[in-house]
DRENDO-1510 file (C-alpha; in Angstrom, 1 decimal, always signed):
<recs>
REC; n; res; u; v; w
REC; 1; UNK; +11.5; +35.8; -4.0 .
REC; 2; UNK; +11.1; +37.4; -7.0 .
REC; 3; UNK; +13.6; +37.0; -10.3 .
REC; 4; UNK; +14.4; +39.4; -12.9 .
REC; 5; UNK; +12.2; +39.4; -16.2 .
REC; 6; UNK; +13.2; +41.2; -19.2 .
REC; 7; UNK; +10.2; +41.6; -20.6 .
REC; 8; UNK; +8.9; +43.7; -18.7 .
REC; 9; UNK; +9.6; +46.5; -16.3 .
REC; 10; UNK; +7.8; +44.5; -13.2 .
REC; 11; UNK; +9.7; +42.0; -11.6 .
REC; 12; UNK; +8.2; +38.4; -12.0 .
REC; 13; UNK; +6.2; +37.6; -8.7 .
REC; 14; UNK; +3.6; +35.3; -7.8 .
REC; 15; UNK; +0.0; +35.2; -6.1 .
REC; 16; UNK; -0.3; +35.5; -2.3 .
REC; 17; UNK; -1.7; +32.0; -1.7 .
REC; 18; UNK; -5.6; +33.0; -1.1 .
REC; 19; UNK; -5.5; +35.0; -4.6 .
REC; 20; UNK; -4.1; +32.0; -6.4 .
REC; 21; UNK; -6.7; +29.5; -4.5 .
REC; 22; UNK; -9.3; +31.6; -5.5 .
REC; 23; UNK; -8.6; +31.4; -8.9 .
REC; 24; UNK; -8.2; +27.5; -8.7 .
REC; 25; UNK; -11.1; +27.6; -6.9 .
REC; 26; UNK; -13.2; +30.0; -9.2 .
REC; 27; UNK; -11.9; +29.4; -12.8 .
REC; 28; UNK; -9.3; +26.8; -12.6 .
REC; 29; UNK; -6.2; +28.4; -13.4 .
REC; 30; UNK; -4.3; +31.0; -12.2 .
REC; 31; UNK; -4.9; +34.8; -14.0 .
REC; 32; UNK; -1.8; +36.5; -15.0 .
REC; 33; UNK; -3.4; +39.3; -13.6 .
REC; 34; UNK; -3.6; +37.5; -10.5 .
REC; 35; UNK; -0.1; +38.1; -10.9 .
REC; 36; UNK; +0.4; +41.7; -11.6 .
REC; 37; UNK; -1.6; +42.4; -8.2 .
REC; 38; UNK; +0.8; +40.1; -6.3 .
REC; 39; UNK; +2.7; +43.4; -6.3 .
REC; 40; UNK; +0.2; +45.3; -4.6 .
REC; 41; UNK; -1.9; +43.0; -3.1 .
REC; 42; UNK; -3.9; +45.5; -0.2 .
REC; 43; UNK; -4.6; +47.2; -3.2 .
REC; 44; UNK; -6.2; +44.3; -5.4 .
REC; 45; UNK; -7.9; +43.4; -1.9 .
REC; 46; UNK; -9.8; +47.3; -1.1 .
REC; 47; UNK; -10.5; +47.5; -4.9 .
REC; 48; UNK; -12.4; +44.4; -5.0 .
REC; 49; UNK; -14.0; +44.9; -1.3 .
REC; 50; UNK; -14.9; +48.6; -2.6 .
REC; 51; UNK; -16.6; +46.8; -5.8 .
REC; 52; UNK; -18.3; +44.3; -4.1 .
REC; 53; UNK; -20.2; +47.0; -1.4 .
REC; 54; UNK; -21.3; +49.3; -4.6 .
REC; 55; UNK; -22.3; +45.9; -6.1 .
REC; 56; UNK; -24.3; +45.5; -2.5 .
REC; 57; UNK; -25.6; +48.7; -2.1 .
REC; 58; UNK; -27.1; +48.8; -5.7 .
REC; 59; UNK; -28.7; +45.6; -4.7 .
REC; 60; UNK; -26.9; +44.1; -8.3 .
REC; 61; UNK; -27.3; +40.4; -8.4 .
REC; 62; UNK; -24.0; +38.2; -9.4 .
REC; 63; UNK; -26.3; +38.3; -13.2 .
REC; 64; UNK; -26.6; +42.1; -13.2 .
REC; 65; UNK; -23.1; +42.9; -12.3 .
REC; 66; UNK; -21.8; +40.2; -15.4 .
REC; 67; UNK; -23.7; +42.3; -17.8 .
REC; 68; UNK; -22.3; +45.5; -16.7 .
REC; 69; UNK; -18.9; +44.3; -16.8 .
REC; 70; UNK; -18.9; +42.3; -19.7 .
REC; 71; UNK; -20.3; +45.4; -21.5 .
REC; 72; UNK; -18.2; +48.1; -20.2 .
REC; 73; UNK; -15.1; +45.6; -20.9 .
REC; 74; UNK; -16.3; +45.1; -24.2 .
REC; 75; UNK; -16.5; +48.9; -25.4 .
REC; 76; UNK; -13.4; +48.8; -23.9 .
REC; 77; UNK; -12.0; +46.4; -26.1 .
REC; 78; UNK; -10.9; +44.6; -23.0 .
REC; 79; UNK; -10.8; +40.8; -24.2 .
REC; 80; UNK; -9.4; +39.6; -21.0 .
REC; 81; UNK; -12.0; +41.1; -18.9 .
REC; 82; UNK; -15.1; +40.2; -21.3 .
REC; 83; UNK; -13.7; +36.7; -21.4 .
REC; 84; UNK; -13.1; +36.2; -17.4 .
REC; 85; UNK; -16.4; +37.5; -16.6 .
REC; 86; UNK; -18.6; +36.1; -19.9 .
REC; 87; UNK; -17.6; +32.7; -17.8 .
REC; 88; UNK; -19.1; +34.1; -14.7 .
REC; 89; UNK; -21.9; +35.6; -16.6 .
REC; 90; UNK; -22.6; +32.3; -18.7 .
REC; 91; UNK; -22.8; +30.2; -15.1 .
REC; 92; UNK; -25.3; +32.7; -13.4 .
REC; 93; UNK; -27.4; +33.4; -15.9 .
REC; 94; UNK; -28.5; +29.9; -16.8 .
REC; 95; UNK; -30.0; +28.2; -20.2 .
</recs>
């Protein structure tokens, strides 16, 4: 069920359960972003499975596809993004 937030123009909703135990699972907490696709949640799933078969088909490794992101995010000026996937980044790449 969701309940009324004023500040914003979404209503307040939560994670399906296998988003939220990925994020537990992945980074510890759960992503308010995690959140905003709880509203369309077939949509966060065929975005991602659409990224990770260009990901596949460029033969990108986990390493490769961090520095892409975390560069494109960061011209972006997308902190969020450079943050969640510098994490990634810093645990495939290594010392």
């Amino acid at each position: 069920m969701t309940t009324p937030d004023t500040t914003s123009f979404l209503a307040a909703t939560e994670p399906t359960d296998h988003m939220r135990d990925r994020d537990l699972e992945q980074i510890g907490f759960v992503m308010n972003l995690s959140r905003v696709w709880a509203h369309q949640p077939s949509l966060h799933t065929g975005l991602f499975d659409l990224l990770a078969e260009a990901a596949k088909a460029a033969a990108l490794t986990l390493r490769q596809r961090g520095i892409l992101v975390v560069a494109c995010a960061s011209t972006l000026g997308d902190s969020y993004c450079s943050l969640a996937w510098g994490n990634k980044l810093a645990g495939a790449a290594g010392d």
